[in-house]
N, C-alpha and C positions, 0 to 999 in steps of 0.2 A: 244627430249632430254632436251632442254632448258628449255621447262616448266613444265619437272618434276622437274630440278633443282631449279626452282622458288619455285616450290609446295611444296617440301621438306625442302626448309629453309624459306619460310612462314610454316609450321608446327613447324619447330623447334623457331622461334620467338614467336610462337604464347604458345608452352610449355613453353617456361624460363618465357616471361613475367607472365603466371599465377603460375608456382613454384616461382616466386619473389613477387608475390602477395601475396601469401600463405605464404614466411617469413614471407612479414611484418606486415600480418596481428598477425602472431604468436609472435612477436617482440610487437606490438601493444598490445597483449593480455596479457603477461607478464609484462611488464610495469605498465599497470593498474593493474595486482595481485599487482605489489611492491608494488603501490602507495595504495590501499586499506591497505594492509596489513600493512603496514608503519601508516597510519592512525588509524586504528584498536585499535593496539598498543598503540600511545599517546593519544587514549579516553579513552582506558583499563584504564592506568594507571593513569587519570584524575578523573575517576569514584570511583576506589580501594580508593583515596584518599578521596572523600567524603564519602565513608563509605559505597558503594555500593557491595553485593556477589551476585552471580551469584545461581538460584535456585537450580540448579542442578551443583554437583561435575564435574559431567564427561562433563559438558559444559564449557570451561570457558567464562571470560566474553569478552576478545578477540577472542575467536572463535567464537560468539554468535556477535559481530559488523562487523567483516570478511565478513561472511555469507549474514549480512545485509547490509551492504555497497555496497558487490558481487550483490546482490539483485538490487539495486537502479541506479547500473549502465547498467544493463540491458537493450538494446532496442530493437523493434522491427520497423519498418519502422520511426525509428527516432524518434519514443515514447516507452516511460517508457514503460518495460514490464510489469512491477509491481504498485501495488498501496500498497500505504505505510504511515502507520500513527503511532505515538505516542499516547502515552498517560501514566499519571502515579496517584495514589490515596493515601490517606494518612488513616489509620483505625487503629481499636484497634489491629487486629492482622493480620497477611499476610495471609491467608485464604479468609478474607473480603478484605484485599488491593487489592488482586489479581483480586476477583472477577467485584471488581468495578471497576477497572483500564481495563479486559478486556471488562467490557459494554460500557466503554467511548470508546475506541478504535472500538471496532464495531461499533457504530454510526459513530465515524467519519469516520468508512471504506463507510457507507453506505450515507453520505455525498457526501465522494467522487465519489463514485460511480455516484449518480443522477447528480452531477457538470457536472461528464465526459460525460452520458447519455445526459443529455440537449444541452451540444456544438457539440454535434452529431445529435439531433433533429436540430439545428439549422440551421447546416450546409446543412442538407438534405431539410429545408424548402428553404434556401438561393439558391440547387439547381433546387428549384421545384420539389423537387422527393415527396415532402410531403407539404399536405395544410398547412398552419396557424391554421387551428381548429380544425382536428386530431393533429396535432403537441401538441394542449393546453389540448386536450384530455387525451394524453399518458403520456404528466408533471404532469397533476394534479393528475394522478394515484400514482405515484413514491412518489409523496411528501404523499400520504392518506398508502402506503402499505412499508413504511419504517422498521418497525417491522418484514413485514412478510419477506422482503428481509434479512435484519440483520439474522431469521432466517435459511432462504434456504441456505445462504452462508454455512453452515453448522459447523463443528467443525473447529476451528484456532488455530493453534498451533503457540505461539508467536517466531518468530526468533531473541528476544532478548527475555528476561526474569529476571529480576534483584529488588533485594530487597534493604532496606536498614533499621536500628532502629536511630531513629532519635533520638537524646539528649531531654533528658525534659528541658521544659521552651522553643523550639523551637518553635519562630514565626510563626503562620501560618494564610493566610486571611481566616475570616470565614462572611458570605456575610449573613446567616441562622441567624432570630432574630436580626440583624443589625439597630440599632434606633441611634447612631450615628458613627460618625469616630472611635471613641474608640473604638465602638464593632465591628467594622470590621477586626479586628487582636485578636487570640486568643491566650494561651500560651498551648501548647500540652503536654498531661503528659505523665511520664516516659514509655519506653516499645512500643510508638507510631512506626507503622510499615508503610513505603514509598514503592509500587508496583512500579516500572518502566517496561515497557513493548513497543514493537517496532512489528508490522504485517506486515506481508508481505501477498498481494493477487494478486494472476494474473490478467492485467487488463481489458480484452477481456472476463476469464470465469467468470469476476464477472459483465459485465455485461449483459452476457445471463443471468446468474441467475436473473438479473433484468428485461432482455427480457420476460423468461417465466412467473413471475410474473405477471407481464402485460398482457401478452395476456392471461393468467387464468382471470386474472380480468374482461377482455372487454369480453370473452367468455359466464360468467357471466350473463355480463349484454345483451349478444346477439349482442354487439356493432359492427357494420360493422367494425367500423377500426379494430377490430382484422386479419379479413382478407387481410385486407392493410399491418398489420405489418409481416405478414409471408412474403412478397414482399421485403420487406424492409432491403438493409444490412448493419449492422448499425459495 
């Protein structure tokens, strides 16, 4: 009889404690909506003032830093779920701003990618799970097949997206033809259009996508460490 009574209120301690967990972690989660959202808001309305709209109507431009904010706070075993870059371009009309604004952006996603990839080589050579010369094997691929990855990642849909017509006579550094200081600032004419743009990519699928790249590559070439990397959990 005694030690059902035991059993029975070790059960019942053992339920409140995880429904009081689950508040706070619900408490917890709320919190960070304010706090995002609260955030959101006074870059919203930091951006509206420099003269920034949002591409699309039915986006605004607080819903579109919300989103992404929600994004960056994300984790998974105490790393960023996500990979997350900037980037903005300046062109004769928002067609081209856009376009060039999202190719800088994809490079830098594809930056971060190899950055992440390498401190993950690293750490697998640090545990000996992997030599030093497959390790310089599979870096030097990433850095030769940057292009093909920027492609596999496939279509990106920006989770920010924002334009802007910049005043004529607006300063802007121009580095192209630069023979001295003077010609490093140029004055922009009327009509000139500002892309701003924010990516979000998951940081795990983007870098299988770099995974299979690689091991197409070393397939390729017949390279034993293709077989090594199928072993390998990176």
């Amino acid at each position: 009889m005694i030690r059902r009574i035991i059993f029975f209120v070790t059960c019942v301690l053992v339920i409140n404690i995880y429904a009081q967990s689950q508040i706070n972690n619900e408490l917890d989660h709320r919190q960070i909506n304010k706090k995002i959202a609260r955030q959101a808001r006074q870059e919203a309305i930091q951006l509206k003032k420099q003269g920034y709209l949002a591409v699309s109507d039915k986006n605004s431009i607080k819903r579109q830093l919300q989103k992404s904010l929600s994004m960056q706070s994300e984790l998974i075993n105490n790393n960023p779920k996500y990979m997350i870059v900037f980037a903005s371009y300046i062109a004769a009309n928002p067609t081209a701003a856009k376009l060039h604004s999202m190719y800088c952006a994809r490079l830098e996603l594809v930056e971060q990618i190899e950055r992440q990839l390498t401190q993950r080589i690293e750490m697998k050579v640090a545990n000996e799970e992997i030599n030093p010369a497959d390790a310089e094997t599979i870096t030097s691929i990433i850095s030769n097949c940057k292009t093909i990855i920027s492609i596999k990642l496939g279509n990106i849909i920006p989770t920010v997206d924002l334009y802007r017509q910049l005043p004529a006579g607006t300063i802007s550094p121009s580095f192209k033809f630069a023979t001295s200081p003077v010609d490093l600032y140029r004055q922009l004419p009327a009509g000139t259009i500002e892309s701003r743009i924010i990516l979000g990519y998951e940081a795990n699928e983007a870098i299988k996508v770099a995974l299979s790249v690689i091991q197409s590559d070393l397939n390729k070439r017949g390279n034993e460490v293709a077989e090594k990397l199928n072993t390998i959990n990176f």
